[in-house]
C-alpha positions as CSV (number, residue, x, y, z in Angstrom):
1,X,0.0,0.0,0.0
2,X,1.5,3.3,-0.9
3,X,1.7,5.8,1.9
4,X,1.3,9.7,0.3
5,X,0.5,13.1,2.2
6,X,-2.6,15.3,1.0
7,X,-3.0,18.6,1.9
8,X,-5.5,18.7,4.3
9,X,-6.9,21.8,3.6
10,X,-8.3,21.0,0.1
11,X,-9.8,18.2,1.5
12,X,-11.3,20.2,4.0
13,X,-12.7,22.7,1.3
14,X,-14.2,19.7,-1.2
15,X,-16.1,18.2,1.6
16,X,-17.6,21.7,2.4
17,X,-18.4,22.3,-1.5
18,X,-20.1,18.9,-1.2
19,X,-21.9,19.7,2.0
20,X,-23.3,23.0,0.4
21,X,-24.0,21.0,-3.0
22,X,-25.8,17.9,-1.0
23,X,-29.4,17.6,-2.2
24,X,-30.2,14.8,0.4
25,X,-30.4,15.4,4.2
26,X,-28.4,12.1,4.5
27,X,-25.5,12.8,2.1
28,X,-25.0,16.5,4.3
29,X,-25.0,14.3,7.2
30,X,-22.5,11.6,5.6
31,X,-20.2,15.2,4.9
32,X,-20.4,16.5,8.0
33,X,-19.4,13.5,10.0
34,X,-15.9,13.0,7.0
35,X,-15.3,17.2,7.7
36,X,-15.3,16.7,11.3
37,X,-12.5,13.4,10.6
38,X,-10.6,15.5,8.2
39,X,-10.5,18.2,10.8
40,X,-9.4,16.4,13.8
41,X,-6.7,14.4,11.8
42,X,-3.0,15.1,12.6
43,X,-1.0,17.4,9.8
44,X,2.3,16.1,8.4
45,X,3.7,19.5,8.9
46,X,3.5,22.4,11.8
47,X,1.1,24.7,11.3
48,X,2.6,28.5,10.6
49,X,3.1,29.5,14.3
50,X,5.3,32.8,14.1
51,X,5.0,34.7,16.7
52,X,5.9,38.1,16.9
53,X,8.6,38.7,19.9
54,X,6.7,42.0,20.9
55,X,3.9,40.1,21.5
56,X,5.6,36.8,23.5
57,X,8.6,35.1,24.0
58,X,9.1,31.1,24.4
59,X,9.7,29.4,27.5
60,X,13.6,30.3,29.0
61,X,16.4,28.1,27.1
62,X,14.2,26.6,24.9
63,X,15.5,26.0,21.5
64,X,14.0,28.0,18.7
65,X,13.8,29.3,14.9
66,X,14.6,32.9,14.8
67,X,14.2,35.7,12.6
68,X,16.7,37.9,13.4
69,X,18.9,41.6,12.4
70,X,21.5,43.2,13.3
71,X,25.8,42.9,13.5
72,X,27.1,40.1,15.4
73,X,30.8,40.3,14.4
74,X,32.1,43.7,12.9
75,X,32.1,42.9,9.7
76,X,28.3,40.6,9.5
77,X,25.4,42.3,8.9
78,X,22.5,40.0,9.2
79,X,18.5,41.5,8.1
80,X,15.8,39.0,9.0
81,X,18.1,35.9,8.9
82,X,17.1,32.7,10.2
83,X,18.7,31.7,13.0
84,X,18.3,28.7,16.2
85,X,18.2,30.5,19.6
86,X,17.1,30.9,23.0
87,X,15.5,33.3,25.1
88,X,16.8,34.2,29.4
89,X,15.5,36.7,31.6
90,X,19.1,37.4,32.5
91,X,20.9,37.4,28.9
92,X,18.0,38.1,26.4
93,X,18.4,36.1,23.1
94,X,21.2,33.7,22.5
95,X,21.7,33.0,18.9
96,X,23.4,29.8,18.6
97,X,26.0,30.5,15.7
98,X,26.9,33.6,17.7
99,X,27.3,33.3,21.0
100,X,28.6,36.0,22.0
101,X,25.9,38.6,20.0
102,X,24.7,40.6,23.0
103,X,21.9,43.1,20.7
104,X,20.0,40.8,18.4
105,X,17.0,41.6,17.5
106,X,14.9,39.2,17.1
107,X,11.6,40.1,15.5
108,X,9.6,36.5,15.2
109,X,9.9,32.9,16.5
110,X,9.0,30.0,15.6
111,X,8.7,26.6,18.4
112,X,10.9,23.7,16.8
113,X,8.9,20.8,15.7
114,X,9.5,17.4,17.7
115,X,12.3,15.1,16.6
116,X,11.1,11.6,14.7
117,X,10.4,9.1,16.2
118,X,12.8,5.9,16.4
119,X,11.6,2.6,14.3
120,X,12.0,-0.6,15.8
């Protein structure tokens, strides 16, 4: 059996064009129940969770995408790179391939999605 990934979100929208096309009470039923799997089921990939770091930052040494600007050596000038780091109370943001970067400015982040799980 071949395993492939659909995008959920067509799915989501064919069901609801067959819901608002249904001529029999059973067949909107029938749609409603599949729109109400389709939306419960798991996506292959993280939603688009930016979140703006005006508004929130993550939870203290937790590992991180960045967007991030500014100079962390001299002669690097970075404008909304992409970056792993972590967020202190005491230090502010840590950007992993610069340590030592005391003024980043981070602008969004984005949580890290779990690792795979091991087979076997």
């Amino acid at each position: 059996m071949e395993v492939r990934p659909i995008d959920g979100n067509i799915l989501r929208k064919w069901c609801e064009k067959i819901i608002d096309q249904a001529c029999h009470p059973a067949t909107v039923q029938i749609g409603e129940v599949f729109l109400d799997k389709v939306r419960s089921m798991p996506t292959l990939t993280l939603p688009n969770e930016w979140v703006s770091a005006e508004n929130a930052m993550p939870a203290e040494h937790k590992s991180v995408l960045c967007i991030v600007s500014g100079k962390p050596r001299p002669n690097i000038t970075l404008e909304e790179a992409y970056q792993l780091g972590s967020w202190n109370k005491a230090d502010g943001w840590i950007i992993d391939e610069y340590l030592d970067w005391e003024d980043a400015d981070v602008s969004w982040w984005m949580p890290l999605p779990e690792p795979p799980e091991k087979e076997g």
